[in-house]
N, C-alpha and C positions, 0 to 999 in steps of 0.2 A: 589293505584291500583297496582295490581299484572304485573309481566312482561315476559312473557319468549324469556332468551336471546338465540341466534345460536351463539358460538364462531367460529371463522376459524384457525386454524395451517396455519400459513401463508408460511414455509417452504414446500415444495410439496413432501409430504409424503402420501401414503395408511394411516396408522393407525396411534395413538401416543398415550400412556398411561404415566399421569406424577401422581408424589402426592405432594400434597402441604400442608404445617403445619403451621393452624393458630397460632396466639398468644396465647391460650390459650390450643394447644399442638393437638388439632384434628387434626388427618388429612384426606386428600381427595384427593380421584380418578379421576384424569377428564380422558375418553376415548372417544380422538377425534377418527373418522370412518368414513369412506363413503366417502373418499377421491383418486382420483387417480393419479397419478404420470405420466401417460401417455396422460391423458385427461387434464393433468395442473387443476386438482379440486383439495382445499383444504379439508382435515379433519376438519370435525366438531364436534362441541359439545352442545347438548343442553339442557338447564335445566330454572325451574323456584322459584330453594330455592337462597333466599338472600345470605343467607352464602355465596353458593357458588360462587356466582356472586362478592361478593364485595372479599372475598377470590381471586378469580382470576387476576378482575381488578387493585388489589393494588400489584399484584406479579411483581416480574423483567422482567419475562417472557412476560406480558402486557406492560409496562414500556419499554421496547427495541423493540416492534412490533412485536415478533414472534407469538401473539397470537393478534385476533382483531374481535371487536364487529362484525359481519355479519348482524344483525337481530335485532330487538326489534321487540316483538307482543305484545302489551297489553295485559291484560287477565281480563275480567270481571268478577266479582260477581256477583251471583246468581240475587240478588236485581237489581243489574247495568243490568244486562241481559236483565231480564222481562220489566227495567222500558224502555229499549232502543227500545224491541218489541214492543211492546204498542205504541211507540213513531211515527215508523215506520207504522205500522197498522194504527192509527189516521191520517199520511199524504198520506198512499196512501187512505185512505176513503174520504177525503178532497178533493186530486186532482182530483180524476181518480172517472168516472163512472162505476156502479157492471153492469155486463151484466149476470144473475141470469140463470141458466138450460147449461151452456158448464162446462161438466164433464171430455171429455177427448179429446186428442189431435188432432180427427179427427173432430169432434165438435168446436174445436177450429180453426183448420183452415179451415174450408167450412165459417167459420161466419164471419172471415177475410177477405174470397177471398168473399162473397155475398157482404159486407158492403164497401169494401175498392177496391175491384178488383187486392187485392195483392194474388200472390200465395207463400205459406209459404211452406218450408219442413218438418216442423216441430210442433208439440206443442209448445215448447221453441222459437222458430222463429216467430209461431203466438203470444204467450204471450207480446214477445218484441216490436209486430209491434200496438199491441192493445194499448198497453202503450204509443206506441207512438203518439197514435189519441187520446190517452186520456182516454182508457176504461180499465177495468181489470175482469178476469174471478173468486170470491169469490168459486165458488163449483168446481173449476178445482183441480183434483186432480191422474194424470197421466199424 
């Protein structure tokens, strides 16, 4: 599985631009950014090619702490993707009852405040509260 890493410049620096030259003579640009010196944020870096990642991790610079993992995000494949929706979709069809005709979020919370006597703000507020009793909106789509 794919991964993309966040690096941090752990010195407190705005910007940092280094190159670094693998073993077999490439070399490469990291440009940490987004960093501030005044807000104590470090410069980052983000990518998701091997190279560069194990290029990094095996540097001095990694090796002494001036540079340090932040982040790991998995990254799915297409296949891994679909097979996880699906996954998801079959357990909330399991748990959770369809309440079939709530289109949009005003629909959504009058059926909340009829069924439950809860007053929602929201669409998103009524969705969460549906769930919580057990129901879910399939034709909600606003």
């Amino acid at each position: 599985m794919k991964t993309r890493k966040v690096y941090a410049w752990t010195l407190k620096q705005n910007n940092v631009s280094l190159v670094l030259t693998g073993k077999t003579g490439c070399r490469v640009r990291y440009d940490f950014s987004g960093g501030s010196i005044i807000q104590q944020i470090p410069a980052t870096f983000v990518t998701e090619n091997e190279y560069y990642q194990k290029l990094l991790e095996e540097s001095d610079l990694f090796n002494r702490g001036m540079v340090r993992i932040k982040q790991v995000i998995p990254i799915l494949d297409k296949e891994e993707a679909e097979k996880k929706e699906k996954e998801a979709k079959s357990e909330v069809a399991t748990n959770l009852t369809p309440v079939n005709g709530i289109r949009t979020s005003k629909s959504a919370m009058d059926w909340i405040a009829n069924q439950f006597g809860e007053k929602t703000t929201s669409g998103l507020r009524a969705i969460e509260a549906a769930k919580k009793h057990g129901y879910y909106f399939p034709d909600y789509n606003s």
